[in-house]
KOLKEGU-45478 format. One record per residue (C-alpha): residue number from 1; x negated, y negated, z negated; residue in three letters. Coordinates in Angstrom, 1 decimal. Layout:
REM KOLKEGU-45478
+-----+--------+--------+--------+-----+
:   k :     xx :     yy :     zz :   r :
+-----+--------+--------+--------+-----+
: NUM :      X :      Y :      Z : ALA :
...
+-----+--------+--------+--------+-----+
//
This chain:
REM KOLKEGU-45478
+-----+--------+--------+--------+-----+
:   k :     xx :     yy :     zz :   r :
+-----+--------+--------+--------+-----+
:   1 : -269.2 : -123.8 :  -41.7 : UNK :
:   2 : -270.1 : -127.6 :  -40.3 : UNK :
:   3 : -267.7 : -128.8 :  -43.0 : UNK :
:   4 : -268.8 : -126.9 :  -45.9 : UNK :
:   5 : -272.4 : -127.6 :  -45.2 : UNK :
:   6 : -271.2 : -131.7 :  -44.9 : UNK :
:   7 : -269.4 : -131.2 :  -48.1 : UNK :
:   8 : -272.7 : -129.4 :  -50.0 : UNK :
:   9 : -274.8 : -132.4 :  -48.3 : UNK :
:  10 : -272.4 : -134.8 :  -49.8 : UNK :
:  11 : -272.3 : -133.1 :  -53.3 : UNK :
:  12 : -275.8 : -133.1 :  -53.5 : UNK :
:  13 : -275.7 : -136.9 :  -52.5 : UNK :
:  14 : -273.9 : -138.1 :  -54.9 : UNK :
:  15 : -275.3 : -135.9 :  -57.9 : UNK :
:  16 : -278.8 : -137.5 :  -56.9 : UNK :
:  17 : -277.2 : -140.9 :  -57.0 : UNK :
:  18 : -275.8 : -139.8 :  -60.3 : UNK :
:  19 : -279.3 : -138.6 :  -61.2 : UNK :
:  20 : -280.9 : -141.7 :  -60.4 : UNK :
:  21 : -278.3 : -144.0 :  -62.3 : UNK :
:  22 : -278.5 : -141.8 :  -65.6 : UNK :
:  23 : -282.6 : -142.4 :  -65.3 : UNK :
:  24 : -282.8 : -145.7 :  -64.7 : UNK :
:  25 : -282.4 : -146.8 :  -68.1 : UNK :
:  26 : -284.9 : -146.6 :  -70.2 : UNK :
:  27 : -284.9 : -144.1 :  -73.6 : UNK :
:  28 : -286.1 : -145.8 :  -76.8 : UNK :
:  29 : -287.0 : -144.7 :  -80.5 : UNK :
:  30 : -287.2 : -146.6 :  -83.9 : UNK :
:  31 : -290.0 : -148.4 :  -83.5 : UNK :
:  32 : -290.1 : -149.6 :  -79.3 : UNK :
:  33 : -288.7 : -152.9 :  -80.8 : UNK :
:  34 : -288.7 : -155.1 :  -83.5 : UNK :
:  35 : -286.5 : -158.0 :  -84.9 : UNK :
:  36 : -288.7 : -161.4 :  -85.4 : UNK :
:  37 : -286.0 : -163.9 :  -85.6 : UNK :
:  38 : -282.8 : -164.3 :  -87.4 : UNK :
:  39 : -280.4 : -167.6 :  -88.3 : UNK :
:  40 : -277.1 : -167.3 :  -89.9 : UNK :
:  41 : -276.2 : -170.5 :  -90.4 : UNK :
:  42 : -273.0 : -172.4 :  -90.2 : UNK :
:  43 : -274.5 : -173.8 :  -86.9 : UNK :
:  44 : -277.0 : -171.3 :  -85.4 : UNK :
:  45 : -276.6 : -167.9 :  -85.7 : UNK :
:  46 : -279.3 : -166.1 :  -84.0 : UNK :
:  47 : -281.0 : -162.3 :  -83.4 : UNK :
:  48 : -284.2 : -162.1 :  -81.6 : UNK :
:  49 : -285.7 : -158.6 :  -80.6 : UNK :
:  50 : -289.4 : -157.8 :  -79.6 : UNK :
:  51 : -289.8 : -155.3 :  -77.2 : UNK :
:  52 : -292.7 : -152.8 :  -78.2 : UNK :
:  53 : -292.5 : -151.0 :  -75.0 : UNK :
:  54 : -292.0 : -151.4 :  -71.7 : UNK :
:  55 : -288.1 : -150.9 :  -70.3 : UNK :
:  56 : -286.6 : -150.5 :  -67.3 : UNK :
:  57 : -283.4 : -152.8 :  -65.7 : UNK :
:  58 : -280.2 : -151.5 :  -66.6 : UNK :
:  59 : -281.5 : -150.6 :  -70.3 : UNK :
:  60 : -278.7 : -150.6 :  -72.9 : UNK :
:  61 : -279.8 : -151.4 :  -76.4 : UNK :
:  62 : -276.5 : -152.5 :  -78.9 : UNK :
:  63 : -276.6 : -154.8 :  -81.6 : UNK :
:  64 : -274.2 : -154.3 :  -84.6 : UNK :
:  65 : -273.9 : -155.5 :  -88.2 : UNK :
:  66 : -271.1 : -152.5 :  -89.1 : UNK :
:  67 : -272.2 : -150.4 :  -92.2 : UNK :
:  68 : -273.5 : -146.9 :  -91.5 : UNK :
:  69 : -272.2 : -144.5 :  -94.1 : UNK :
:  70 : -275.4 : -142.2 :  -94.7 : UNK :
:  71 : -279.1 : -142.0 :  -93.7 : UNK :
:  72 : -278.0 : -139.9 :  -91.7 : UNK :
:  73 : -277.2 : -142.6 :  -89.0 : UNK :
:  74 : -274.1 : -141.0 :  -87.9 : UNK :
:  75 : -271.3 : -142.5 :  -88.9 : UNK :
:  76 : -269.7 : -146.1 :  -89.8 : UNK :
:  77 : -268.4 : -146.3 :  -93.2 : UNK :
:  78 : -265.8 : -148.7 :  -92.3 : UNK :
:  79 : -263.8 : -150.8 :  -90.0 : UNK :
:  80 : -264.0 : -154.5 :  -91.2 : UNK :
:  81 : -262.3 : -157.3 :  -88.6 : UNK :
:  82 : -265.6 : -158.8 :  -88.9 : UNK :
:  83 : -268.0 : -156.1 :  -87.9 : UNK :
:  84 : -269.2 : -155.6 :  -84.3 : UNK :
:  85 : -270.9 : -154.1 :  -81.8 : UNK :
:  86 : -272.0 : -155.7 :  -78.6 : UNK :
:  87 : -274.2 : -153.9 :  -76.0 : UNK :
:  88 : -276.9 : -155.5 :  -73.9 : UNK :
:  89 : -277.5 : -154.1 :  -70.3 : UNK :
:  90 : -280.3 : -155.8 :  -69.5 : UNK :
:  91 : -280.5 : -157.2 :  -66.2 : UNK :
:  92 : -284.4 : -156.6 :  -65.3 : UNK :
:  93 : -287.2 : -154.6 :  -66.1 : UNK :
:  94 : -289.2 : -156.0 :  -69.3 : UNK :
:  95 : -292.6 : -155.7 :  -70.4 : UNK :
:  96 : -293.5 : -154.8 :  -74.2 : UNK :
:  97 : -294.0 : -158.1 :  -75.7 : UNK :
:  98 : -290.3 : -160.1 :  -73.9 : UNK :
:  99 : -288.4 : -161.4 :  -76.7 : UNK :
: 100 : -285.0 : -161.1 :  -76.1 : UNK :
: 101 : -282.4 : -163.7 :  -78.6 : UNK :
: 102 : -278.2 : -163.4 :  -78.6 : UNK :
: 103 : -277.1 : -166.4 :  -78.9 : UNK :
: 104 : -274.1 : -166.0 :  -81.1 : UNK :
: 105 : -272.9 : -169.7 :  -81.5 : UNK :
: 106 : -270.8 : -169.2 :  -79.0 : UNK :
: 107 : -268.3 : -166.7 :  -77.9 : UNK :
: 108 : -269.0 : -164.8 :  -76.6 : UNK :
: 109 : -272.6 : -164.7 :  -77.4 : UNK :
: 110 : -275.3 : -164.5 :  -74.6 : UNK :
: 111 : -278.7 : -162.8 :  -74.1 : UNK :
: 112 : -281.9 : -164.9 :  -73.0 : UNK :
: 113 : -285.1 : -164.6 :  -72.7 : UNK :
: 114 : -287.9 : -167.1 :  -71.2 : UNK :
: 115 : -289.0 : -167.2 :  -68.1 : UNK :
: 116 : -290.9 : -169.6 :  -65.9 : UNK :
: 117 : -288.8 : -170.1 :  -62.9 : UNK :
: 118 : -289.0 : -172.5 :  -59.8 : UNK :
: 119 : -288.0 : -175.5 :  -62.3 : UNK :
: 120 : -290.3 : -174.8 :  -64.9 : UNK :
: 121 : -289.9 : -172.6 :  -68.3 : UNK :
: 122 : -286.8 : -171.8 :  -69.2 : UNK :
: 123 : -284.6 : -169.7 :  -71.2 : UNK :
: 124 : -282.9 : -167.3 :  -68.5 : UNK :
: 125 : -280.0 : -164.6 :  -69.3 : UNK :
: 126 : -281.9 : -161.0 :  -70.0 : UNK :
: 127 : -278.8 : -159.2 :  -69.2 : UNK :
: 128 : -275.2 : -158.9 :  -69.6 : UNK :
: 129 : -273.3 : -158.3 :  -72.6 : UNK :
: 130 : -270.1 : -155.8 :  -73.4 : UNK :
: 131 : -268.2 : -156.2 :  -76.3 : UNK :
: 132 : -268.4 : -152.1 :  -77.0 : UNK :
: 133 : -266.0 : -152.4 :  -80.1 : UNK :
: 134 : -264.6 : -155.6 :  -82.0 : UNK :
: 135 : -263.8 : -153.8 :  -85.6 : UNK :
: 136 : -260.1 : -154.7 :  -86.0 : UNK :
: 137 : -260.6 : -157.8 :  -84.9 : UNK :
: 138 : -259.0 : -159.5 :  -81.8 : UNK :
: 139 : -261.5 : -162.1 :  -80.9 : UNK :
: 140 : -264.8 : -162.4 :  -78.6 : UNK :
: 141 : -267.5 : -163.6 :  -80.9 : UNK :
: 142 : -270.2 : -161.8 :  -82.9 : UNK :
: 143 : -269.0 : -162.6 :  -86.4 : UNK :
: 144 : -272.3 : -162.7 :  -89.0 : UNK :
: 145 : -271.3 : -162.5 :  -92.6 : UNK :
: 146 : -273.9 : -164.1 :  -95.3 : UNK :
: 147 : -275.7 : -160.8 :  -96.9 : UNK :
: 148 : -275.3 : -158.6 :  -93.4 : UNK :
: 149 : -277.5 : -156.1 :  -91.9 : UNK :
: 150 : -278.3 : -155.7 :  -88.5 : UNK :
: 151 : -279.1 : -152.7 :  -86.0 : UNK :
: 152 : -280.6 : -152.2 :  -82.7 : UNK :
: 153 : -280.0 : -148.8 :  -81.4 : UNK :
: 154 : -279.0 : -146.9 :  -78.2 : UNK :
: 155 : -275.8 : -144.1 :  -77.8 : UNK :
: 156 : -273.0 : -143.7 :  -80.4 : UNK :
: 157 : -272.6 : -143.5 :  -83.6 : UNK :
: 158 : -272.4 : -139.5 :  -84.0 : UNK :
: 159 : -276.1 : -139.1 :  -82.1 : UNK :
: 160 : -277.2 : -142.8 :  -81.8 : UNK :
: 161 : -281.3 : -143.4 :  -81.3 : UNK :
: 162 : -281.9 : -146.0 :  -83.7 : UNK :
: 163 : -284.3 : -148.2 :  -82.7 : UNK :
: 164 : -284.8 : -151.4 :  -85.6 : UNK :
: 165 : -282.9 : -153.0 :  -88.3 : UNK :
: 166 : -283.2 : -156.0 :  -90.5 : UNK :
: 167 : -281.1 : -156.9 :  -93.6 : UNK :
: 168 : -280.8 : -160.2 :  -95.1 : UNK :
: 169 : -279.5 : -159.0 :  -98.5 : UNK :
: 170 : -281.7 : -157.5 : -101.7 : UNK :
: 171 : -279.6 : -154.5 : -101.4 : UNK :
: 172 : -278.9 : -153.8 :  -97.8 : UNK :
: 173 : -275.7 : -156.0 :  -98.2 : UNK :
: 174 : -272.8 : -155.9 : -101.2 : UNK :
: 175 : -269.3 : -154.9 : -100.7 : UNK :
: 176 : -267.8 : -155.1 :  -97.1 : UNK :
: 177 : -271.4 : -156.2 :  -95.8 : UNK :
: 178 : -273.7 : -152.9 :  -98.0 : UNK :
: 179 : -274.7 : -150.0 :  -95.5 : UNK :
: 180 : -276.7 : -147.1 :  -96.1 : UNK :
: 181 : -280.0 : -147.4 :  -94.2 : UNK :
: 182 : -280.6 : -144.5 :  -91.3 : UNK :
: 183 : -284.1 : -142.3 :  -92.2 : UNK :
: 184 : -285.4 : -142.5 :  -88.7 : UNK :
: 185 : -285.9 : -146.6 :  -89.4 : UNK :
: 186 : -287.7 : -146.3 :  -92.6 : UNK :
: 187 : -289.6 : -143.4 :  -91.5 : UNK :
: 188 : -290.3 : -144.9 :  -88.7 : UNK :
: 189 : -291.3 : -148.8 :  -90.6 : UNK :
: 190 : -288.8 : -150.1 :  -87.9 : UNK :
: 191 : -286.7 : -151.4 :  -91.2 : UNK :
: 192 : -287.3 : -155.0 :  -92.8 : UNK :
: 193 : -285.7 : -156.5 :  -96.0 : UNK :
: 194 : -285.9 : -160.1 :  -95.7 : UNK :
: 195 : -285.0 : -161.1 :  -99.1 : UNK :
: 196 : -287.1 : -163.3 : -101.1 : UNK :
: 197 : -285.6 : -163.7 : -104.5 : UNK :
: 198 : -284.5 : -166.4 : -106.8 : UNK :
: 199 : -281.3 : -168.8 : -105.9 : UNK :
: 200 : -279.3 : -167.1 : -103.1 : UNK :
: 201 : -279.6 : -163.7 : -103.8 : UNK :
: 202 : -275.9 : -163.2 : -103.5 : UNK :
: 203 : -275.6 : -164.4 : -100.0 : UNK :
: 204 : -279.1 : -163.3 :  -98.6 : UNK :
: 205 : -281.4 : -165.4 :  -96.4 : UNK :
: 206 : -280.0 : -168.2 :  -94.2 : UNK :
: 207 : -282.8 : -168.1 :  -91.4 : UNK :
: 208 : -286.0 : -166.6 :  -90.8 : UNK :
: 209 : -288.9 : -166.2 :  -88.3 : UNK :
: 210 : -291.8 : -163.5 :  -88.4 : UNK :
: 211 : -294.8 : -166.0 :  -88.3 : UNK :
: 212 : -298.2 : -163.8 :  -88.7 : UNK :
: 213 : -301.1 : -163.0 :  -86.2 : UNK :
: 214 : -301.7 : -159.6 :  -85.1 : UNK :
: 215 : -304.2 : -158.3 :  -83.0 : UNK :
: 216 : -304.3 : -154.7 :  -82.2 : UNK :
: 217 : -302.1 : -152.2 :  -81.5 : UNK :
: 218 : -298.2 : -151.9 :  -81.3 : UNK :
: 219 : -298.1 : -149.6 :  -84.4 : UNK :
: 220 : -299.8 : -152.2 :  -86.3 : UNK :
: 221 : -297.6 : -155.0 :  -84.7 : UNK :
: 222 : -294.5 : -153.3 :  -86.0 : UNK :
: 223 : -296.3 : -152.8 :  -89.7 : UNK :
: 224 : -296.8 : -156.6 :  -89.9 : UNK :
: 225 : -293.7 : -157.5 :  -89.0 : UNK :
: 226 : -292.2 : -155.0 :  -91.2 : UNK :
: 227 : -293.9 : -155.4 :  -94.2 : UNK :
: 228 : -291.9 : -155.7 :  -97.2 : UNK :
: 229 : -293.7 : -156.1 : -100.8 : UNK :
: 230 : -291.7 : -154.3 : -103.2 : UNK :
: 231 : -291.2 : -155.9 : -106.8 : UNK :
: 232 : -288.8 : -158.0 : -108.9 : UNK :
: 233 : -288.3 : -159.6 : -105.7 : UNK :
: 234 : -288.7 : -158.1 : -102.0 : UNK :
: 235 : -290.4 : -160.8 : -100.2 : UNK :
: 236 : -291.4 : -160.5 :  -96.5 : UNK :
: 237 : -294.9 : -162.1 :  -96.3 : UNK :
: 238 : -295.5 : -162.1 :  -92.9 : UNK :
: 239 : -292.4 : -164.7 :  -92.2 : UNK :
: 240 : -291.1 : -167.7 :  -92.5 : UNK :
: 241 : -288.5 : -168.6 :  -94.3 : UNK :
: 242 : -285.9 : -171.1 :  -94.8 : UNK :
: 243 : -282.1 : -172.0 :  -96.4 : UNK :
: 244 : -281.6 : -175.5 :  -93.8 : UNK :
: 245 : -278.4 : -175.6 :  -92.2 : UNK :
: 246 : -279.0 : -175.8 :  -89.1 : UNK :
: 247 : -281.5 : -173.2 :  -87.8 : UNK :
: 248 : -284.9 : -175.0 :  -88.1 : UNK :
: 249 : -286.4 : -172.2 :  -85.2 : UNK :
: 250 : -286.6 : -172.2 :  -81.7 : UNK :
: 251 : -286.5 : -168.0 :  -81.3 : UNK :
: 252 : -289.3 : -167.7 :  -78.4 : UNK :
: 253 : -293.3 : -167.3 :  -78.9 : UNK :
: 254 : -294.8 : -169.9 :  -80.5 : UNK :
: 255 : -297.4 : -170.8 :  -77.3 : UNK :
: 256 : -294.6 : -171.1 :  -74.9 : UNK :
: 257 : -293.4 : -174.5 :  -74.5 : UNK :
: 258 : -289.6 : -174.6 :  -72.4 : UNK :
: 259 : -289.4 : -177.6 :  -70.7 : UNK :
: 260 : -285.9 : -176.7 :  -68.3 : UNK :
: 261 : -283.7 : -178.1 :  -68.3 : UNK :
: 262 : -284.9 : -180.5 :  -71.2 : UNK :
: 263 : -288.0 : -180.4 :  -72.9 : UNK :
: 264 : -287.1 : -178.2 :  -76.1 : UNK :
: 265 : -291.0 : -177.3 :  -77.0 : UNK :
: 266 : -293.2 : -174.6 :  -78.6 : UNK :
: 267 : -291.0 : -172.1 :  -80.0 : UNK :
: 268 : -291.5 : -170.4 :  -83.3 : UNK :
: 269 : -292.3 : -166.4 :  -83.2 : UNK :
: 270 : -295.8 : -165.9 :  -84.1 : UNK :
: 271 : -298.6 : -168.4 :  -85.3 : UNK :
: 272 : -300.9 : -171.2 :  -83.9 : UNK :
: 273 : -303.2 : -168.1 :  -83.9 : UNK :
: 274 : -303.4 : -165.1 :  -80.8 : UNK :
: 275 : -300.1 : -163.5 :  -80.7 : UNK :
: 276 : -300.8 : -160.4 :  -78.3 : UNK :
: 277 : -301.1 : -156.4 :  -79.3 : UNK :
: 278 : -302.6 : -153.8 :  -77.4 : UNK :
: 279 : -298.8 : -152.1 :  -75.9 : UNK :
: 280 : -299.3 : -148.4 :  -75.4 : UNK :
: 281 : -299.3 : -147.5 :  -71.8 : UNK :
: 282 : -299.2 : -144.3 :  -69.8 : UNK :
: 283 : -302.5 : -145.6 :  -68.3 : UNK :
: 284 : -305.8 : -145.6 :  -70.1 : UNK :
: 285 : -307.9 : -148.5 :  -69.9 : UNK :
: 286 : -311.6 : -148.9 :  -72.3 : UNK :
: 287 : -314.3 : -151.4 :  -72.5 : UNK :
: 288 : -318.0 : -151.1 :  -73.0 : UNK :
: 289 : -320.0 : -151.7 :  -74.4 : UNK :
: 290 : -318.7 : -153.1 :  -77.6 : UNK :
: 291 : -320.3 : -154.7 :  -79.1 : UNK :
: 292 : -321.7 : -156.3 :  -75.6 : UNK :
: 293 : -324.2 : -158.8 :  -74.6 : UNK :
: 294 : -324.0 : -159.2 :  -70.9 : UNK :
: 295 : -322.2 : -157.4 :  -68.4 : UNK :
: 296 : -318.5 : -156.1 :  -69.8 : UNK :
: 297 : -317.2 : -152.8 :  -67.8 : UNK :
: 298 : -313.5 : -152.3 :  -68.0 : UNK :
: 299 : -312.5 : -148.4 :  -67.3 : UNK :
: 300 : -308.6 : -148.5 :  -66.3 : UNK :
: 301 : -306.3 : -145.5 :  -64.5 : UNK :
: 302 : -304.9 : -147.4 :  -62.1 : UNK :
: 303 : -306.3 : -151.0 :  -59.8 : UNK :
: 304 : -307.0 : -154.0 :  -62.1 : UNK :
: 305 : -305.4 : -157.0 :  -61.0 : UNK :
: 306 : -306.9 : -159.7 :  -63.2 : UNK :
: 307 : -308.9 : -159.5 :  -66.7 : UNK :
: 308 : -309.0 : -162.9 :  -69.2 : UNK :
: 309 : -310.6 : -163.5 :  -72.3 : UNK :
: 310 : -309.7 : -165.1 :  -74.8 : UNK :
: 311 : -310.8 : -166.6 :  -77.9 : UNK :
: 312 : -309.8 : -165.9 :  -81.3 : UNK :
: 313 : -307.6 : -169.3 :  -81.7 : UNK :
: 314 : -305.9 : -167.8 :  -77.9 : UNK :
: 315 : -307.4 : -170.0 :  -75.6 : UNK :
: 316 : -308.5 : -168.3 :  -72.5 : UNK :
: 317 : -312.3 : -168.6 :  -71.6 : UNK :
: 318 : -312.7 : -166.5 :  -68.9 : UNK :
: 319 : -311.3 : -164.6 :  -66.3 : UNK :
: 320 : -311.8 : -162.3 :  -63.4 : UNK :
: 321 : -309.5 : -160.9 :  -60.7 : UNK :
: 322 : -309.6 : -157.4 :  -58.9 : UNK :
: 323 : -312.7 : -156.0 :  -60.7 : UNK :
: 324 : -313.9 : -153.4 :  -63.4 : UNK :
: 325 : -317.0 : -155.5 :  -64.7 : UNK :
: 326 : -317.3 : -159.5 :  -65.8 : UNK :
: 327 : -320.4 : -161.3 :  -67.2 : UNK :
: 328 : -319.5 : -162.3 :  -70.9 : UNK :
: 329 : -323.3 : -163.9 :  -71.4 : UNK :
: 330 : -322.5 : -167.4 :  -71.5 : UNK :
: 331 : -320.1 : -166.5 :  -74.1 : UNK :
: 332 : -320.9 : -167.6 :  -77.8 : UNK :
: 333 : -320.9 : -164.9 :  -80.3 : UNK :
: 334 : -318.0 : -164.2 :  -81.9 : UNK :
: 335 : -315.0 : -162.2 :  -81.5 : UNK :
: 336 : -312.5 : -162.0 :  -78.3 : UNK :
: 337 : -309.9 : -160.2 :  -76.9 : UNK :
: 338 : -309.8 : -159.0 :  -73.6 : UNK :
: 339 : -306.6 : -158.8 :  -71.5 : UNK :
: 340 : -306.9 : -156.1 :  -68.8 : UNK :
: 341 : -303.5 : -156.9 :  -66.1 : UNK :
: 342 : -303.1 : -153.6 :  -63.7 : UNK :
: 343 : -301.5 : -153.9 :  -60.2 : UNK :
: 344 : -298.2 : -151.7 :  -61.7 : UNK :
: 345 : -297.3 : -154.3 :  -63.9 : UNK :
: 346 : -298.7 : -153.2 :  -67.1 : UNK :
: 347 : -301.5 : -154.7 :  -69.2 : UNK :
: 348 : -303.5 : -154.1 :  -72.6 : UNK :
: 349 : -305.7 : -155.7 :  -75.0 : UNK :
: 350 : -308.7 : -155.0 :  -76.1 : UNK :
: 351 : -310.6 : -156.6 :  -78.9 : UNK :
: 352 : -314.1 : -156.9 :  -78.3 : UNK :
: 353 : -317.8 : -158.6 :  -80.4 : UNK :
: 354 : -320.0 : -160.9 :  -78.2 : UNK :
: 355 : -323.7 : -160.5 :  -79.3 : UNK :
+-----+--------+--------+--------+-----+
//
């Protein structure tokens, strides 16, 4: 009886461990990310993601430019030597907002992000890569083709969660590189054509950088980023361009400056403007009144940490730590957005008038 009770305890044991390892990663839909950077040039060849969510460590998101066969998303529609698929585990938990960029110069390719560390800001590995399936190929590299289209998504092929895709070609690609595009992206707007007409339509766009402000919610974050005017041409107004060879773009927000190990600057992602959206989060957090004059209360589901203001250009004005309330009266009028940090980690925006 002693040993069959030991044996239960130890089953039970190891299906919690089991339990606990299947939950730590963290499930995501088309839409929880975006892609805002993209160089495939003979020197750089880059893919940067934005996080639209929060995720845990341990997440697996994969990154392939194979061809799907239907909108259907569940099958590949071929087998090319140059199509892969590598999968990011990613070492930490991340915040909607991280940017995570593979580095596929080199092979294999790597995964940063940037951090500020002991020595400064610097771009720090966001997890580990696997190379899940190399096409009939027999080497180690992330091979880009000019025209491809990329895919973030999560699973396998038969029942993969798609989460984003961007396509450097007119047509979602042309022989070995076209792919059918799966309906949960478009639905979804978590799909962006890239393509901007005129000399080069053949081999798509060499590099390209979404450059807009937004202010507001994640939704609308993913809208601008996404936004694709249809005509003779699809252009993509909300980025930047360009056909240089190299890579023109740093792929990191545009007010972080890294500085470790060698001062590289300001990267690229976003505008001279506020880059921030209000992330959906499982804890509600208001602001009144609005418009306000004087005192500004900040209703929030869980402690606050710390709130800052900042002004339209993104230069913080004023801050407060561990309260609900902060007097905005020697404020000029104007707009503002308010950042509300809670002790769990998680933080929103708000934007707010100053009477």
């Amino acid at each position: 009886m002693k040993k069959k009770v030991l044996k239960n305890v130890g089953l039970l044991f190891f299906v919690g461990c089991l339990s606990f390892q299947l939950s730590a990663q963290t499930a995501l839909a088309a839409g929880d990310a975006a892609f805002v950077g993209f160089s495939n040039t003979n020197v750089t060849k880059s893919l940067s993601l934005l996080l639209l969510k929060n995720i845990d460590s341990s997440t697996e998101i994969a990154f392939t430019n194979r061809s799907v066969s239907s909108t259907a998303g569940t099958g590949w529609s071929n087998n090319f030597g140059v199509d892969d698929i590598w999968t990011l585990t990613t070492s930490a938990a991340y915040t909607a907002g991280t940017i995570i960029t593979l580095n596929c110069s080199t092979s294999p390719p790597t995964a940063t992000t940037v951090k500020t560390t002991g020595n400064g800001v610097e771009q720090v590995s966001a997890g580990t890569l696997v190379h899940t399936d190399a096409g009939t190929g027999t080497d180690d590299d992330f091979d880009f083709t000019n025209g491809d289209t990329f895919f973030a998504y999560q699973g396998v092929i038969a029942t993969a969660s798609w989460i984003a895709g961007i396509s450097s070609h007119p047509n979602n690609g042309s022989g070995n590189t076209a792919t059918a595009i799966p309906t949960t992206l478009t639905t979804a707007n978590a799909f962006l054509k890239l393509f901007a007409g005129g000399t080069g339509a053949t081999n798509g766009i060499a590099a390209a950088v979404y450059s807009k402000t937004l202010v507001g919610s994640a939704t609308e974050l993913r809208t601008s980023i996404n936004n694709s005017i249809q005509g003779a041409d699809l252009v993509a107004p909300n980025w930047t361009r360009s056909t240089t060879n190299p890579s023109p773009y740093k792929f990191w927000a545009y007010n972080v400056s890294v500085n470790y190990p060698t001062a590289i600057g300001a990267g690229d992602i976003g505008s001279t403007n506020l880059f921030v959206a209000d992330f959906q989060s499982a804890n509600t957090i208001g602001v009144y009144p609005n418009p306000v004059k004087n005192q500004l209360t900040i209703n929030a589901s869980s402690t606050i940490d710390a709130t800052i203001i900042y002004d339209i250009l993104g230069k913080p004005v004023l801050s407060s730590v561990n309260s609900n309330s902060i007097d905005v009266s020697a404020l000029n009028s104007g707009t503002y957005i308010v950042k509300v940090i809670l002790d769990n980690g998680s933080s929103s925006t708000k934007k707010i008038i100053k009477e």
